[in-house]
C-alpha positions in Angstrom: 95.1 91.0 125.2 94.8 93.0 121.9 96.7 96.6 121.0 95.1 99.2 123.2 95.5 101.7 120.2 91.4 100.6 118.7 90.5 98.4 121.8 89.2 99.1 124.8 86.9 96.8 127.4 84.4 99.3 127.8 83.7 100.6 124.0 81.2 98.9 122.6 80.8 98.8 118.4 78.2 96.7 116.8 78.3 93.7 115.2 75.3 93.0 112.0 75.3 89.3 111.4 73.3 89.8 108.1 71.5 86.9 106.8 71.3 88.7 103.0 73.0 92.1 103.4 70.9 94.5 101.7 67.0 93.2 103.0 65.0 93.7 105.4 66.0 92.0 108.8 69.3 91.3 109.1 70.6 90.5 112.6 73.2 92.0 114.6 75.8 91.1 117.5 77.3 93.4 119.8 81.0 92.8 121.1 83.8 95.4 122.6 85.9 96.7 120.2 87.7 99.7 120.7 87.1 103.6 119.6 90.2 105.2 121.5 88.3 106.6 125.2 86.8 104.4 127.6 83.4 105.9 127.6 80.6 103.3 127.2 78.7 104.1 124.3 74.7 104.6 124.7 72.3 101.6 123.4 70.5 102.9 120.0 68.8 99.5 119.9 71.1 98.6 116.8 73.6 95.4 116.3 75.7 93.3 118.1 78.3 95.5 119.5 81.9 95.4 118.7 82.0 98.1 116.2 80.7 101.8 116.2 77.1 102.7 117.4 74.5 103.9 115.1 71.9 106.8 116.1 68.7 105.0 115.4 66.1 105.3 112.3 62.5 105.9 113.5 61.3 104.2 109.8 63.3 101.2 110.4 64.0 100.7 114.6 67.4 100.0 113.3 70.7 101.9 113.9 72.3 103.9 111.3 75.3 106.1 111.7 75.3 109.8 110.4 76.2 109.0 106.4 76.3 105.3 106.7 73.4 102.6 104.5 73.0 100.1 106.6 72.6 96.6 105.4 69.3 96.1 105.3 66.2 98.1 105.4 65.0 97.0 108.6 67.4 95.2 110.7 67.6 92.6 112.9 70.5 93.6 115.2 72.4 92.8 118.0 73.2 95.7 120.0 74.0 97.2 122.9 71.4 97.0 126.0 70.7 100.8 128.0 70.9 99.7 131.1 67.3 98.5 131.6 66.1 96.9 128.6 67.4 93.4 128.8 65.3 90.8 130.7 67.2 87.3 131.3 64.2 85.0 132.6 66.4 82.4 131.7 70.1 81.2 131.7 71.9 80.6 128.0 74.2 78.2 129.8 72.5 76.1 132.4 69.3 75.8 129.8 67.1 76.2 133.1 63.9 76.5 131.4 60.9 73.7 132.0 60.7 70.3 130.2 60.1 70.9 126.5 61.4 74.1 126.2 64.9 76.0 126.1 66.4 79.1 126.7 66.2 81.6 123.6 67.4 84.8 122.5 64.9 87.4 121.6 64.3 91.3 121.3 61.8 92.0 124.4 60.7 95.4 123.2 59.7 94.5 120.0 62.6 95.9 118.0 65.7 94.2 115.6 67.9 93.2 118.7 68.2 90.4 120.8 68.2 91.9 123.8 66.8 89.3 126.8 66.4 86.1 127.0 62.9 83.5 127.0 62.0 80.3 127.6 60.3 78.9 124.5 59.3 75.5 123.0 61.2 73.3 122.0 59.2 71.4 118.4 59.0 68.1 117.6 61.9 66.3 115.4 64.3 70.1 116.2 67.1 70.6 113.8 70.8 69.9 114.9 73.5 72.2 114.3 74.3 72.5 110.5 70.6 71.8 109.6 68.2 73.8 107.8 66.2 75.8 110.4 63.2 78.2 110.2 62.2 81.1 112.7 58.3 82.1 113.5 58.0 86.0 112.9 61.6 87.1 112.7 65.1 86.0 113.2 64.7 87.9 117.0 61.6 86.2 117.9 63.7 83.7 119.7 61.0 80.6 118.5 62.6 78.4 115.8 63.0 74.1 115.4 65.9 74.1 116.6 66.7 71.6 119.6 68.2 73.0 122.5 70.9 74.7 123.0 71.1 75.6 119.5 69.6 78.5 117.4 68.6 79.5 114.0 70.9 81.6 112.6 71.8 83.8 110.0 68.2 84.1 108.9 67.2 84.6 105.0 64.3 87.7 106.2 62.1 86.6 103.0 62.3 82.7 103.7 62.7 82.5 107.5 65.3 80.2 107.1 68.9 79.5 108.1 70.7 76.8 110.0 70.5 75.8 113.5 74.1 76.9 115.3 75.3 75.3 118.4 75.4 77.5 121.8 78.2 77.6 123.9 78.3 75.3 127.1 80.1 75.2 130.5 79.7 78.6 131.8 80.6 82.7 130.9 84.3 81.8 132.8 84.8 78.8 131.2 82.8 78.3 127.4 83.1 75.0 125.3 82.4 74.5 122.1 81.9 71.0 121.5 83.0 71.8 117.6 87.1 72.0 117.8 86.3 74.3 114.5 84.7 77.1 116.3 85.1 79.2 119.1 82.4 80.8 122.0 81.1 84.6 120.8 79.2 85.9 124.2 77.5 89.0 122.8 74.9 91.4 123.5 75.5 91.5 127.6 75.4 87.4 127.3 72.0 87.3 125.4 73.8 85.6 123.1 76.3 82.7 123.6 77.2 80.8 120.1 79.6 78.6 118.7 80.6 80.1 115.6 83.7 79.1 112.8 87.3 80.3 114.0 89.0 82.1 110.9 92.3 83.8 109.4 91.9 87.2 109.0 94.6 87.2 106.2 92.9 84.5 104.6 89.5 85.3 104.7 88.7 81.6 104.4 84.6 81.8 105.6 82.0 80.3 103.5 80.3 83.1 101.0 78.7 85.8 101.8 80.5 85.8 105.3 83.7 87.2 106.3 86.3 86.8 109.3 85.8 89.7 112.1 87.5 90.2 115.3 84.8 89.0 118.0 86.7 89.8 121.5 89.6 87.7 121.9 88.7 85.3 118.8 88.6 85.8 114.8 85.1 84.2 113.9 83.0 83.6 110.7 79.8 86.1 110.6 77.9 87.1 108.2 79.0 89.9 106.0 76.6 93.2 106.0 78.4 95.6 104.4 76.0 95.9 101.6 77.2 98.9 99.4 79.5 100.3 101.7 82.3 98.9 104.2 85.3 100.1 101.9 88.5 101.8 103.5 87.4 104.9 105.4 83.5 104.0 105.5 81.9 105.0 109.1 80.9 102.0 110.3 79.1 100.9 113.4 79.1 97.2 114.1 82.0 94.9 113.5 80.4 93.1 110.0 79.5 95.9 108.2 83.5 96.4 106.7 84.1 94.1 103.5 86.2 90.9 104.1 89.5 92.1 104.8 88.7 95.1 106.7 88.0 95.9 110.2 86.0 98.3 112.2 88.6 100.5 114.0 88.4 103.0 116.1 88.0 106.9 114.7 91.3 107.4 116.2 92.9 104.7 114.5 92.0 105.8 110.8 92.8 109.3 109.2 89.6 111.5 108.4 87.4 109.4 109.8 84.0 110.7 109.6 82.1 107.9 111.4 81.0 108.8 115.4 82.4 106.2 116.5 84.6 104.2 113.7 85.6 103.8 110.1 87.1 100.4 108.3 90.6 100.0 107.6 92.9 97.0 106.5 93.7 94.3 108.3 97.0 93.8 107.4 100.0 91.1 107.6 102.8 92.4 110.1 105.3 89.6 108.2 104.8 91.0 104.2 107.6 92.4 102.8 105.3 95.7 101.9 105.2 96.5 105.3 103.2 99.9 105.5 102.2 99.6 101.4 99.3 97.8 102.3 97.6 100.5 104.2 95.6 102.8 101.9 96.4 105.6 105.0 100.2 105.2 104.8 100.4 108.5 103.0 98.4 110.0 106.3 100.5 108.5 108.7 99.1 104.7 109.1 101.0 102.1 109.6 100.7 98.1 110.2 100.5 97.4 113.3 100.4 93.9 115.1 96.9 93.1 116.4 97.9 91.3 119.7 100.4 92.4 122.0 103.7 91.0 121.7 103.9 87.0 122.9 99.9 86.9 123.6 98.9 85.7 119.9 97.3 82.2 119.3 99.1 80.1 117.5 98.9 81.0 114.0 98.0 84.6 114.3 101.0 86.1 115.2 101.4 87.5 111.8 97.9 89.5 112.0 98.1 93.5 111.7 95.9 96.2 111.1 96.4 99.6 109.4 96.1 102.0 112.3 97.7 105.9 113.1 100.3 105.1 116.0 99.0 105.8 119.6 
């Protein structure tokens, strides 16, 4: 169980998996992460939730927060559901969907989220995990050559491609990843259920153009979309769209924050000899905190902080 400080079960911040930060289409992930209240926030049909919401752009359909450039011009994001919107006709798990096809993600009401699940078919000679992959329409149409149980992913909006990523198995209680390497993100309300690379956070050892974010319990490889912002003290709404090394914290957690729901500050190693130095808030009043309470780490992250203002 992680620092109540910048978590909380029912706050919901968006995650952008960006295929190329900075075009059109990128996608987005919602997962909880923490703003400081327990107040659900509302569904602005943005990203995939685990860092602060964004207010919506009529232009785009995408989410952008008061003072924030998004990471693309029209994204594809995961995001946050309002109660109504998502339609499961299928189950990501149990792959209940007729011979020849396979449960998909997909945005229902024609936006940049996924946001329900389909059935959809499955194409002759589908790609495995880790093979080239190509979506019809956009990366939230939920029709791609992928086989089942796996997904395009991290879509290139002016190719349609990216690579086919296994989904989790077994069931919400219980997920498996076949792949020792990665770890189960269930995100957008369980409209999406993937396999993705575990990660250091003081490393920051993902494969370019991705960094290592908190996704619930788990540090996983997503892509980044920070485009030109994502520095210390940038608002940021979804859990990607801080530059490797930073995460999207609560406005509580970070001094001045400007962002409605939270701004990027430094993850941080609890062990280092600087201690507070390596907080650009210290002179505020921020400090390095652990990120999991005391004796609940995974092995090797025990050492993991983040720059925070105490509780």
């Amino acid at each position: 169980m992680k620092t109540t400080i910048w978590w909380s079960s029912t706050a919901i911040l968006g995650l952008v998996l960006a295929g190329c930060p900075g075009k059109e289409d990128t996608q987005q992930l919602t997962t909880a992460v923490a703003d400081g209240d327990d107040e659900q926030q509302e569904d602005s049909g943005g990203p995939l939730t685990g860092g602060p919401m964004t207010t919506g752009n009529p232009e785009t359909g995408g989410d952008e927060a008061p003072g924030e450039e998004s990471g693309s011009d029209d994204g594809s994001f995961i995001v946050p559901p309002d109660g109504g919107g998502i339609g499961f006709e299928c189950d990501m798990f149990a792959q209940d969907c007729p011979t020849g096809e396979k449960c998909m993600p997909y945005a229902n009401d024609g936006g940049n989220s996924w946001n329900a699940t389909r059935c959809s078919p499955i194409a002759e000679n589908p790609g495995q995990p880790g093979d080239p992959c190509t979506v019809e329409g956009t990366g939230v149409s939920g029709i791609d050559d992928c086989d089942i149980a796996s997904m395009c992913w991290d879509v290139d909006p002016e190719t349609n491609m990216g690579v086919c990523v296994a989904m989790c198995t077994g069931d919400e209680s219980n997920p498996i990843c076949e792949d020792p390497d990665t770890s189960c993100a269930i995100v957008n309300e369980g409209a999406l259920v993937l396999c993705l690379p575990a990660c250091d956070p003081l490393l920051q050892d993902c494969a370019d153009g991705q960094a290592c974010y908190p996704v619930f319990e788990d540090w996983q490889c997503v892509p980044d979309a920070s485009g030109e912002m994502g520095v210390y003290g940038d608002p940021c709404e979804y859990i990607n769209v801080c530059d490797p090394g930073l995460a999207c914290l609560g406005a509580a957690a970070v001094p001045d924050c400007q962002g409605s729901v939270g701004c990027c500050s430094e993850i941080c190693d609890v062990t280092d000899p600087a201690g507070d130095a390596q907080c650009t808030g210290a002179p505020d009043g921020q400090t390095c905190q652990i990120w999991y309470e005391e004796g609940s780490a995974p092995p090797g992250y025990e050492d993991v902080g983040v720059c925070a203002l105490p509780e």
